[in-house]
DSSP file (Angstrom, degrees, kcal/mol; ACC not computed):
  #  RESIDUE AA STRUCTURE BP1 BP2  ACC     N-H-->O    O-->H-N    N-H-->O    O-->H-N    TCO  KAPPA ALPHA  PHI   PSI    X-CA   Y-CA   Z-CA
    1    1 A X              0   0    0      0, 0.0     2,-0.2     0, 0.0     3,-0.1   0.000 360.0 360.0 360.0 158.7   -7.6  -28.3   -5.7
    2    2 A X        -     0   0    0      1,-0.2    39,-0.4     4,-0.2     8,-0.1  -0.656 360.0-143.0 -83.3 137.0   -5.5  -30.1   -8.4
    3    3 A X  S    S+     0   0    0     -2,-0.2    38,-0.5     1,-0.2    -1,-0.2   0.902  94.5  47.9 -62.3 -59.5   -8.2  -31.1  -11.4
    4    4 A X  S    S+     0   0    0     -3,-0.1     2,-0.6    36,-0.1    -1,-0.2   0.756  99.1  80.6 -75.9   0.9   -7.0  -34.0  -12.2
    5    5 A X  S    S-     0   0    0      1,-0.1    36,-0.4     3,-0.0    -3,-0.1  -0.897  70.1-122.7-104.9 146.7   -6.6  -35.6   -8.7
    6    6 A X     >  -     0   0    0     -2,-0.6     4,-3.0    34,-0.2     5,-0.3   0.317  33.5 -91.0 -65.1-164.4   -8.8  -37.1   -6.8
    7    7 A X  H  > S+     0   0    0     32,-1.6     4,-2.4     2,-0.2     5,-0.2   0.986 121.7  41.5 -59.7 -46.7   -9.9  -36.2   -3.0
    8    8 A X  H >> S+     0   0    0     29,-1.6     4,-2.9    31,-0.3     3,-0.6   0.987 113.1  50.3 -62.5 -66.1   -7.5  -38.5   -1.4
    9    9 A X  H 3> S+     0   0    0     28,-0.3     4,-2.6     1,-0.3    -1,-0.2   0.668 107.6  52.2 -78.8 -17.8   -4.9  -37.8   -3.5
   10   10 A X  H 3X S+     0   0    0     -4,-3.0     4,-1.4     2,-0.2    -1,-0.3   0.975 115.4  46.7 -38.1 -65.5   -5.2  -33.5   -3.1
   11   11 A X  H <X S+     0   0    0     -4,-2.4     4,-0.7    -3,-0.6    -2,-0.2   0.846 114.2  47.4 -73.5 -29.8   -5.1  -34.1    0.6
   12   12 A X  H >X S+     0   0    0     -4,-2.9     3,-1.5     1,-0.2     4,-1.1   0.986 107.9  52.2 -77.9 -42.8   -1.9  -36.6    0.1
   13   13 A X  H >< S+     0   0    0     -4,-2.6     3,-1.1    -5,-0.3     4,-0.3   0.925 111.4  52.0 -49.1 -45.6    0.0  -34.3   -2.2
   14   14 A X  H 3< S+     0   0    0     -4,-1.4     3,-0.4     1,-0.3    -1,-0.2   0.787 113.2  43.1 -68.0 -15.7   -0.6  -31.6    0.9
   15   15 A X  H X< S+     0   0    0     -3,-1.5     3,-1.0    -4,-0.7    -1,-0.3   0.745  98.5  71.7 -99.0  -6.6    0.7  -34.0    3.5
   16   16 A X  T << S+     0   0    0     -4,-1.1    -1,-0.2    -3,-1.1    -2,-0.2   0.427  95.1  60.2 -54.4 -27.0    3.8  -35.2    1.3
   17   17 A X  T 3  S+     0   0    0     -3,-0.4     2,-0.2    -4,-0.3    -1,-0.2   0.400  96.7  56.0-115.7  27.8    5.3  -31.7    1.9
   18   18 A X  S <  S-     0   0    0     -3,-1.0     3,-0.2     1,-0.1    43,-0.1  -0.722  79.1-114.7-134.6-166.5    5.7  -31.4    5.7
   19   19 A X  S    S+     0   0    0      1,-0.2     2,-0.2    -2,-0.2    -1,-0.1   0.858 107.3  29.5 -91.8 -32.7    7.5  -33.5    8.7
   20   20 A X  S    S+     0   0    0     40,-0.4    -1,-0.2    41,-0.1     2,-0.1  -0.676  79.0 172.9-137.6  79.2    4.3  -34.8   11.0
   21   21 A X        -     0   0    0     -3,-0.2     2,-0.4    -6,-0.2    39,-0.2  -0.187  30.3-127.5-113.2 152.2    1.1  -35.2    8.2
   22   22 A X        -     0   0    0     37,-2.8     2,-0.1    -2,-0.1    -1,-0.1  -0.822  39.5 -81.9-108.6 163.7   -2.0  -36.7    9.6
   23   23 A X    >>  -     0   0    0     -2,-0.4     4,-2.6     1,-0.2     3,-1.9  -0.331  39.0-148.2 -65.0 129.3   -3.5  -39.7    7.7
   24   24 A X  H 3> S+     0   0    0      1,-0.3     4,-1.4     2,-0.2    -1,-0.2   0.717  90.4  61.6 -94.6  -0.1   -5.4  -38.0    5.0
   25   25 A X  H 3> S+     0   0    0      2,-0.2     4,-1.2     3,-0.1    -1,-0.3   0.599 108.0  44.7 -43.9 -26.4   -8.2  -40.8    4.9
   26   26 A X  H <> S+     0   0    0     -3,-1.9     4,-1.9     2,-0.2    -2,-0.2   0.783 111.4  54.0-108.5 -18.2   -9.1  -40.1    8.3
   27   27 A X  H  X S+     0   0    0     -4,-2.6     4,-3.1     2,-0.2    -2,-0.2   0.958 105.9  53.3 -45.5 -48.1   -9.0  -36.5    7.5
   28   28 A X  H >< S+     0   0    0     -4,-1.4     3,-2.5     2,-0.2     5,-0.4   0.894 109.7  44.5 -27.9 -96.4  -11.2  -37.0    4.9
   29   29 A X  H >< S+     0   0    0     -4,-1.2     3,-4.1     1,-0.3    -1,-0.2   0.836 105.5  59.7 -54.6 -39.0  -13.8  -38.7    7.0
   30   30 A X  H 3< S+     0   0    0     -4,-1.9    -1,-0.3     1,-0.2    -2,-0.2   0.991 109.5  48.6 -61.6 -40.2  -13.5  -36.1   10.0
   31   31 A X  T << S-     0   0    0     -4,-3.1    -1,-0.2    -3,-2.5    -2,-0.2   0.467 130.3-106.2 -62.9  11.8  -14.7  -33.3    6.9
   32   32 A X  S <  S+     0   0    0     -3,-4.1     2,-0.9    -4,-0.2     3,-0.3   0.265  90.8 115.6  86.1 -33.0  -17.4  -35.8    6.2
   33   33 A X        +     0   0    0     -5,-0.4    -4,-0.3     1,-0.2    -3,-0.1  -0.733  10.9 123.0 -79.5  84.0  -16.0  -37.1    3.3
   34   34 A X  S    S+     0   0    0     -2,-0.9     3,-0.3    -6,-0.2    -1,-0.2   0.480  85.9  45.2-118.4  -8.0  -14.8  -40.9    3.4
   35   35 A X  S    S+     0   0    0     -3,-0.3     3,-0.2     1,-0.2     4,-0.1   0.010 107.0  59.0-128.4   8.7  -17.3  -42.1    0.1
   36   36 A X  S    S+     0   0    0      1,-0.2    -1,-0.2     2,-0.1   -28,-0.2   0.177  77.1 106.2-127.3  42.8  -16.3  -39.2   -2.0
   37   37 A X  S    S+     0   0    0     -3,-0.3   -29,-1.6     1,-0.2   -28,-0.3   0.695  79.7  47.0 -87.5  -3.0  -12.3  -40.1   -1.8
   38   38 A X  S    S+     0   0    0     -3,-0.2    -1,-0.2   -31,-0.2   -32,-0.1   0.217  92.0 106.5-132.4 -16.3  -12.0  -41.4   -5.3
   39   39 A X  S    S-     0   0    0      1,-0.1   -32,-1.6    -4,-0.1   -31,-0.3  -0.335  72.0-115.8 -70.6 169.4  -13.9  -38.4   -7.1
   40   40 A X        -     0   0    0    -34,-0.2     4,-0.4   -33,-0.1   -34,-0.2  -0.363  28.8-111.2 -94.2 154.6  -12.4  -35.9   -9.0
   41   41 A X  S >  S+     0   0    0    -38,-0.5     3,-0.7   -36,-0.4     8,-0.1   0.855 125.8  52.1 -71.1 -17.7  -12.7  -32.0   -7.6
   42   42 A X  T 3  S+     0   0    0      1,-0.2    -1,-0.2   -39,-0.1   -39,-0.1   0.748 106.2  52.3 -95.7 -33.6  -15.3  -31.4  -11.1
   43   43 A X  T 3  S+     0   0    0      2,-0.0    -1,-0.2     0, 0.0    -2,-0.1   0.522 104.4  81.4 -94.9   3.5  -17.5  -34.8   -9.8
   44   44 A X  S <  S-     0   0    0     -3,-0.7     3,-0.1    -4,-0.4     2,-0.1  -0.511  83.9-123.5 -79.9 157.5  -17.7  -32.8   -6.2
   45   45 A X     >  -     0   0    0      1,-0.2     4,-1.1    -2,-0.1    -1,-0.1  -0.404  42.5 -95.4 -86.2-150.4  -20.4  -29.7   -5.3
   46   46 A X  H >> S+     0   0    0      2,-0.2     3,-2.7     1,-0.2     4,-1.5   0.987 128.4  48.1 -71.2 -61.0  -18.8  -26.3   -4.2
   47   47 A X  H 3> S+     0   0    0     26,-0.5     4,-0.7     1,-0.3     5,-0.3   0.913 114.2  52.3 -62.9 -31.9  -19.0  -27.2   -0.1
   48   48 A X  H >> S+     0   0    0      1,-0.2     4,-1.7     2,-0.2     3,-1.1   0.904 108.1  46.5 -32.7 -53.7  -17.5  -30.6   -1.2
   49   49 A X  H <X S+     0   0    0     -3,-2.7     4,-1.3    -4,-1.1     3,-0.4   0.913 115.9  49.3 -76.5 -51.6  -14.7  -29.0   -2.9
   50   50 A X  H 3< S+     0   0    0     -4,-1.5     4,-0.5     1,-0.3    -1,-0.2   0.195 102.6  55.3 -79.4  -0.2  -14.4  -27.0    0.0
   51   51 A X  H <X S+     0   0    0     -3,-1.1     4,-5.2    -4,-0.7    -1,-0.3   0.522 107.6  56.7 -56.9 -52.7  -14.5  -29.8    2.6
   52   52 A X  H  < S+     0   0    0     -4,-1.7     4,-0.4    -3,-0.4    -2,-0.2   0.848 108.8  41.5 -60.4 -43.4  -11.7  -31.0    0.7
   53   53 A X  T >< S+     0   0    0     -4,-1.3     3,-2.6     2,-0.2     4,-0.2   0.990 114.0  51.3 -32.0 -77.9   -9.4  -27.6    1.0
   54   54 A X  T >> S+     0   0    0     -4,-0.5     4,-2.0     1,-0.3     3,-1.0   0.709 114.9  40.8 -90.5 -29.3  -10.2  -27.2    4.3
   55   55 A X  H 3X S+     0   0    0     -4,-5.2     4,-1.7     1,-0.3    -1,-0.3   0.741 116.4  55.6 -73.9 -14.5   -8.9  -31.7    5.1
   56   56 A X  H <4 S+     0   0    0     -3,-2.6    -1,-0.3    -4,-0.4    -2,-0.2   0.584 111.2  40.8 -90.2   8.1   -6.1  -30.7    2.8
   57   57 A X  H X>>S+     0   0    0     -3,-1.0     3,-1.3    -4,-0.2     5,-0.6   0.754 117.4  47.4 -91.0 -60.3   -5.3  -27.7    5.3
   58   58 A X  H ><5S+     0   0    0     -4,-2.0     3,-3.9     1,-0.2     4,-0.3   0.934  96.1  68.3 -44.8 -54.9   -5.8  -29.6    8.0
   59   59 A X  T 3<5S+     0   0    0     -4,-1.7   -37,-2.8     1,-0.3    -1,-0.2   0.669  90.2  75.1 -59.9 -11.3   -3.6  -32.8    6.9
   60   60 A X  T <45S-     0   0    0     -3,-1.3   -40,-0.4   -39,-0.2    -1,-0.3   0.658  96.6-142.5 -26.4 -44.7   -0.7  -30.5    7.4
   61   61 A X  T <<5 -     0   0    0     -3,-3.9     2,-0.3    -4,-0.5    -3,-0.1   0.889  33.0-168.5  38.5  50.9   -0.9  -30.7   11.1
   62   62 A X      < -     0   0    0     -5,-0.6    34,-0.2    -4,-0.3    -1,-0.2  -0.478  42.8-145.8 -88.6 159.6   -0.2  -27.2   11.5
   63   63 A X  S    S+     0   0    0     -2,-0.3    33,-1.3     1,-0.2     2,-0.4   0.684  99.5  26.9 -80.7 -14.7    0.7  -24.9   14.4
   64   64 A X  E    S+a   96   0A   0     31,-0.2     2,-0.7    33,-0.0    -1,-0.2  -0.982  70.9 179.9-154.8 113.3   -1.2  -22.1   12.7
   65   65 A X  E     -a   97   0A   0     31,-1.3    33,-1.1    -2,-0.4     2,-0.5  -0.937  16.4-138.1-133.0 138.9   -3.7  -22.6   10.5
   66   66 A X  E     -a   98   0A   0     -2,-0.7     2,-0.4    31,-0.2    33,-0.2  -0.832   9.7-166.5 -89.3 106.4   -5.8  -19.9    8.6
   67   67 A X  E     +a   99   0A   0     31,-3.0    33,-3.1    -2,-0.5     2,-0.8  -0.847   7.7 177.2 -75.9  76.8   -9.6  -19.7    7.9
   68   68 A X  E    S-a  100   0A   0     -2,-0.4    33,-0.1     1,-0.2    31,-0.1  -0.767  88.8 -29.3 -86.0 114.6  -11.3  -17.2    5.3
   69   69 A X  S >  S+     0   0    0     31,-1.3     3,-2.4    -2,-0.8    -1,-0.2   0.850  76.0 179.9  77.1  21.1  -14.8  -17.9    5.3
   70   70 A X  T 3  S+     0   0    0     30,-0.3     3,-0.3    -3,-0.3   -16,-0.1   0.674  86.9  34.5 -47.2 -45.7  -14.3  -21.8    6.3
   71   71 A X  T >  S+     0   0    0      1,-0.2     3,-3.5     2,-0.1    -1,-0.3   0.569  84.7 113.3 -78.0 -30.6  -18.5  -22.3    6.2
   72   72 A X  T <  S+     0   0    0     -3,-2.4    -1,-0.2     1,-0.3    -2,-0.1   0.486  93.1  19.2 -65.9 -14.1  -19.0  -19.8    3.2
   73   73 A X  T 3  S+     0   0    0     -3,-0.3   -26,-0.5    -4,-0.2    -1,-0.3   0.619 111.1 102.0-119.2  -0.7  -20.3  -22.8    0.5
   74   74 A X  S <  S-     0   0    0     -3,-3.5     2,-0.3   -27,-0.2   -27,-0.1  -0.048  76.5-114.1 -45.0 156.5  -21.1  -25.1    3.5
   75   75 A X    >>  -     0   0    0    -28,-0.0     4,-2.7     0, 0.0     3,-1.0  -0.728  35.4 -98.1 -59.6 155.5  -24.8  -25.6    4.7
   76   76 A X  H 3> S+     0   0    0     -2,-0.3     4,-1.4     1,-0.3     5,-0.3   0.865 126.7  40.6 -74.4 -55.4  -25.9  -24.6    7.6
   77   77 A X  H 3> S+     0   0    0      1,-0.2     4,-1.3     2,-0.2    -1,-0.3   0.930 117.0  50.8 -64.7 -36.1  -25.4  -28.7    9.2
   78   78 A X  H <> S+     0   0    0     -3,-1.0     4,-1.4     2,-0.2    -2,-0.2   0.826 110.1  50.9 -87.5 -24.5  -22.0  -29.1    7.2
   79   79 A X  H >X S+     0   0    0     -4,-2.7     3,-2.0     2,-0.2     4,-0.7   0.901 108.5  56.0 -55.6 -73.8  -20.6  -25.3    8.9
   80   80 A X  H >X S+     0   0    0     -4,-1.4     4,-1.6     1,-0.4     3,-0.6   0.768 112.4  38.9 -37.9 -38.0  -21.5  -26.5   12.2
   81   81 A X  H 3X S+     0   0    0     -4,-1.3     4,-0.7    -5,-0.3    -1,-0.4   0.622 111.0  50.3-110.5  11.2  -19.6  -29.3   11.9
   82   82 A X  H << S+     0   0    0     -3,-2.0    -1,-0.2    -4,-1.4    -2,-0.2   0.282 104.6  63.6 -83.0  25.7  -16.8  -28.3   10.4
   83   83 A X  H XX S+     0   0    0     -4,-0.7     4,-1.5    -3,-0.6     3,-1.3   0.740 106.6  51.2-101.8 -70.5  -16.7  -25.4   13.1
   84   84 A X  H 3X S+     0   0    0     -4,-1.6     4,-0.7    -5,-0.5     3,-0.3   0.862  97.6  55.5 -71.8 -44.9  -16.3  -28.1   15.3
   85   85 A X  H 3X S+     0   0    0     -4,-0.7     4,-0.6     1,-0.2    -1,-0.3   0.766 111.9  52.9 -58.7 -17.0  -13.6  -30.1   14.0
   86   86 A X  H <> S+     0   0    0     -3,-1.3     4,-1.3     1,-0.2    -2,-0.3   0.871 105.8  47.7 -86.2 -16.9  -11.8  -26.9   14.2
   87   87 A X  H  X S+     0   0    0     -4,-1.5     4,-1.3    -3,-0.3    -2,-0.2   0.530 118.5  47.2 -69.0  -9.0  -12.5  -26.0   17.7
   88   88 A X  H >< S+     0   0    0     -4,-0.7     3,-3.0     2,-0.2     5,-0.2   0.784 101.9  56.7-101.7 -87.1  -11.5  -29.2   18.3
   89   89 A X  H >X S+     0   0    0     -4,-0.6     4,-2.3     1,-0.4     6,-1.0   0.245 106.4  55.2  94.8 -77.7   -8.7  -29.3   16.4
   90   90 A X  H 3< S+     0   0    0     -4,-1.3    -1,-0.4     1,-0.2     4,-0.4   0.861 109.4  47.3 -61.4 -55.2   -7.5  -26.4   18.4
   91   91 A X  T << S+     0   0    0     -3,-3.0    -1,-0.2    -4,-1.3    -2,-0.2   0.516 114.2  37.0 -99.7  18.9   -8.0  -28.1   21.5
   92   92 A X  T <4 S+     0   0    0     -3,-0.8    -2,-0.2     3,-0.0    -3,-0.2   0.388 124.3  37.3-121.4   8.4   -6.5  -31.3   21.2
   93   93 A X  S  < S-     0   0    0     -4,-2.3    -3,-0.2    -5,-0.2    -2,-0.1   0.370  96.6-123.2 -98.2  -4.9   -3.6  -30.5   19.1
   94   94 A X        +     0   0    0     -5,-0.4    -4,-0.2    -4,-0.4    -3,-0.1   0.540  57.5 155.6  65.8   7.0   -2.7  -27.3   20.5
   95   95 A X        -     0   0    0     -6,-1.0     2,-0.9     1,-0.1   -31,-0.2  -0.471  43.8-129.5 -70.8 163.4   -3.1  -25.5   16.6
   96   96 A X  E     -a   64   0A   0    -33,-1.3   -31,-1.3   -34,-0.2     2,-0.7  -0.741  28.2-166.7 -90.3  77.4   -3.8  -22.0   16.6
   97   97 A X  E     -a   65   0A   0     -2,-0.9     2,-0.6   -33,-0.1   -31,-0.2  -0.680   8.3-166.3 -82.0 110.3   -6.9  -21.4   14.2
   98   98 A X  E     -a   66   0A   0    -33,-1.1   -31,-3.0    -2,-0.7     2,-0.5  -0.849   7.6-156.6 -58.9 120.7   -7.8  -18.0   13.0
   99   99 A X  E     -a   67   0A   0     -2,-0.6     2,-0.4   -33,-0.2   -31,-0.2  -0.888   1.9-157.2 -91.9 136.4  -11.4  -17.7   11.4
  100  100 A X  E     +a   68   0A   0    -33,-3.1   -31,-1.3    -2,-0.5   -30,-0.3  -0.800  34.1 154.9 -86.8 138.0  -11.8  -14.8    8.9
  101  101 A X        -     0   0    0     -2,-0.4    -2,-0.0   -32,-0.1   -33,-0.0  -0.919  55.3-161.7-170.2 158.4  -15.5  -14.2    8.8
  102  102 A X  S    S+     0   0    0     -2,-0.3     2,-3.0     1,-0.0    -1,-0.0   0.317  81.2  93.7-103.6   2.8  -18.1  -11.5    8.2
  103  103 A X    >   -     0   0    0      1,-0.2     3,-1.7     2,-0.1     4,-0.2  -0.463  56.4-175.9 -85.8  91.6  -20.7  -14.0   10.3
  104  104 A X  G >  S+     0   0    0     -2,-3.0     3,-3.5     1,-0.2     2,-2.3   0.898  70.6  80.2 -54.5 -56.5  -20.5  -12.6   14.1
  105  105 A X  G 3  S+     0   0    0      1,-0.4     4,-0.3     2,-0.2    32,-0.3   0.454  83.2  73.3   6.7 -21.1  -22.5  -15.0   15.7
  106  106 A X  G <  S+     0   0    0     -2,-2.3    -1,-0.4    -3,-1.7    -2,-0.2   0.442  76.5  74.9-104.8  -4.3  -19.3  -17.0   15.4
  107  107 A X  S X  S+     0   0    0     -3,-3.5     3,-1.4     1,-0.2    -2,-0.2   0.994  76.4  75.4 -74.6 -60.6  -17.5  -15.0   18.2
  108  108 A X  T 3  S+     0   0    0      1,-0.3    23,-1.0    -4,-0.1     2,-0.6   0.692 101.3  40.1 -15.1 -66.5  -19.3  -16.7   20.8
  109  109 A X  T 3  S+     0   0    0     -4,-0.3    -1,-0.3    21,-0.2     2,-0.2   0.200  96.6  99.6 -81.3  23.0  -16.9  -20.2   20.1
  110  110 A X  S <  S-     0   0    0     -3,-1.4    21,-0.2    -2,-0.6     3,-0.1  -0.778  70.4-144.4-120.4 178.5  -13.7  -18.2   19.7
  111  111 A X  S    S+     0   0    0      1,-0.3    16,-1.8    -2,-0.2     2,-0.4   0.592  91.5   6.4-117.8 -20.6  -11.1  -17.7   22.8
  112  112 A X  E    S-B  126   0B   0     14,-0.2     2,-0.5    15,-0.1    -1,-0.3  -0.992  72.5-145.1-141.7 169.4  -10.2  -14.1   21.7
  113  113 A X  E     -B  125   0B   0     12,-3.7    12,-4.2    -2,-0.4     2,-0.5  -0.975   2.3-162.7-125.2 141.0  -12.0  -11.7   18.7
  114  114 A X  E     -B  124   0B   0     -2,-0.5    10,-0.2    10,-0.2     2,-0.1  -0.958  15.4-150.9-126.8 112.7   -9.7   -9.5   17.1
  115  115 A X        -     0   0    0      8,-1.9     2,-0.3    -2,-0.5     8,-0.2  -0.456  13.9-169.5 -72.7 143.1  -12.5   -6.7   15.3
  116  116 A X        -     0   0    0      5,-0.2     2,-0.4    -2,-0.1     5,-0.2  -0.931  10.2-178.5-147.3 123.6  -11.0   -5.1   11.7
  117  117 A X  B >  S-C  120   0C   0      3,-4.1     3,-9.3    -2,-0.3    -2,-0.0  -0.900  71.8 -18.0-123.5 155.7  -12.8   -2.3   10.3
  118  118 A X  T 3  S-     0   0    0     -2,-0.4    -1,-0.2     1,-0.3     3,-0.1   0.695 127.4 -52.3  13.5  56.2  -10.9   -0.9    6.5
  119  119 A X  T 3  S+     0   0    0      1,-0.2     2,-0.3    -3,-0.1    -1,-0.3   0.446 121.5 103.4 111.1 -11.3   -7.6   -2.6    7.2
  120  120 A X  B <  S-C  117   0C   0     -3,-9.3    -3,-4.1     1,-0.0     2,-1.7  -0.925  76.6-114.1-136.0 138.2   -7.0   -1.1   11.0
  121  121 A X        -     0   0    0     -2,-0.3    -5,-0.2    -5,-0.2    -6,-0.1  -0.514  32.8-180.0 -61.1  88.3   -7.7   -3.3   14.4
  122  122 A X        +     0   0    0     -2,-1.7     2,-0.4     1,-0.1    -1,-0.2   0.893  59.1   3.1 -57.7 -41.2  -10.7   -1.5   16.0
  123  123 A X        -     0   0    0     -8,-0.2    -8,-1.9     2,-0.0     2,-0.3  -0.994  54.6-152.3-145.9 161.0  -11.0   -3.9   19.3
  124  124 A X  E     +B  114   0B   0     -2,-0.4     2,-0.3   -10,-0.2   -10,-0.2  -0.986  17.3 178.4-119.1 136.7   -9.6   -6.6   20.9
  125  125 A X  E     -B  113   0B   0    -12,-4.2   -12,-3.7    -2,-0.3     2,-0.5  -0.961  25.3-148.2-158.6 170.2  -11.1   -9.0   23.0
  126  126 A X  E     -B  112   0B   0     -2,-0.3     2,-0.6   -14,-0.2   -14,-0.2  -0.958  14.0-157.4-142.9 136.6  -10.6  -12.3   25.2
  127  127 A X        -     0   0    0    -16,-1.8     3,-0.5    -2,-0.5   -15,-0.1  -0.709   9.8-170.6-122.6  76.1  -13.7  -14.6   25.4
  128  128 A X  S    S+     0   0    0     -2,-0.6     2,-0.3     1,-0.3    -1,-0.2   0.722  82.8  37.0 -63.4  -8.6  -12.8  -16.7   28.9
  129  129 A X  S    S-     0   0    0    -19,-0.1    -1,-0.3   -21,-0.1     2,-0.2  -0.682  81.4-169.0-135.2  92.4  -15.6  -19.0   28.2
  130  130 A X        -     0   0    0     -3,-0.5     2,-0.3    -2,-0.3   -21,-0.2  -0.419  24.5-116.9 -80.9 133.7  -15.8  -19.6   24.9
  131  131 A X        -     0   0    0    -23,-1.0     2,-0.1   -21,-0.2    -1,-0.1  -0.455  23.8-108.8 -92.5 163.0  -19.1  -21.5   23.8
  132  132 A X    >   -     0   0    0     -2,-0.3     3,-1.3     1,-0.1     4,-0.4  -0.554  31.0-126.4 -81.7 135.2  -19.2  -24.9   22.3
  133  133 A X  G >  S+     0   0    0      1,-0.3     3,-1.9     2,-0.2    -1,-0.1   0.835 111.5  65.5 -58.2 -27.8  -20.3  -24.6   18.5
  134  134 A X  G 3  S+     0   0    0      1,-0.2    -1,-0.3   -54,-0.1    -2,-0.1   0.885 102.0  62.5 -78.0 -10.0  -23.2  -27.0   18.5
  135  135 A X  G <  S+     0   0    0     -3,-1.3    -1,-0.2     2,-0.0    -2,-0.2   0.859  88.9  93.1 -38.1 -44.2  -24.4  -23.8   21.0
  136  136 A X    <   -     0   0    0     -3,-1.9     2,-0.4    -4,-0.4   -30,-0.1  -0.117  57.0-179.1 -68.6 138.1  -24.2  -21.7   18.4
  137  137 A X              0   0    0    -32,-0.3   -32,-0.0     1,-0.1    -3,-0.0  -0.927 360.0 360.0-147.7 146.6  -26.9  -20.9   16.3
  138  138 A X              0   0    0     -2,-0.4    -1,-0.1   -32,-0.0   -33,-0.1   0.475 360.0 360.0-130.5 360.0  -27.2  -18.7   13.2
């Protein structure tokens, strides 16, 4: 995040440099965040700061979007739901999300697992009923 902008204005700088940006006030509130748009990333916690990434990834509106760790400074209630805005995400835009994660439990909600052991694919696999995250439990 930029220090010296606020929330809103991180997520607007990210939507300023592509063709079809979603409004980054209502990204904000879909990360939870609609009363922390006017702080600074230093007046935020970590999972804040990291709400804030993941609405300035998101306000992109991209066909591929990349996850390491989305949850990793989250709590347990703020994973879960931003879990879910990406599964949803995924299925009412059509984007492509990869999650990076060490947390398995989280293959359950995905529509294929691609396994990586030192660098090299060990399995592939394709999940025809993928479960709904608030299912999930870890």
């Amino acid at each position: 995040l930029v220090p010296n902008l606020t929330a809103l204005e991180n997520v607007e700088l990210a939507a300023q440099i592509c063709k079809d940006p979603l409004d980054a006030a209502q990204v904000l509130e879909m990360v939870g965040l609609s009363h922390r748009t006017d702080n600074f990333p230093a007046q935020l916690s970590g999972g804040e700061q990291q709400r804030v990434a993941i609405a300035r990834a998101l306000a992109k509106n991209p066909k591929l979007l990349l996850c390491d760790e989305p949850t990793g400074a989250l709590d347990y209630n703020s994973g879960k739901a931003i879990l879910k805005l990406l599964q949803d995400m995924s299925r009412q835009k059509g984007m492509t999300v990869i999650i990076i994660t060490h947390n398995s439990a989280l293959t359950a909600m995905a529509d294929r697992v691609v396994k990586v052991k030192n660098g090299t694919v060990t399995s592939q696999k394709l999940n025809p009923n993928p479960v709904p995250v608030e299912d999930i439990e870890w």
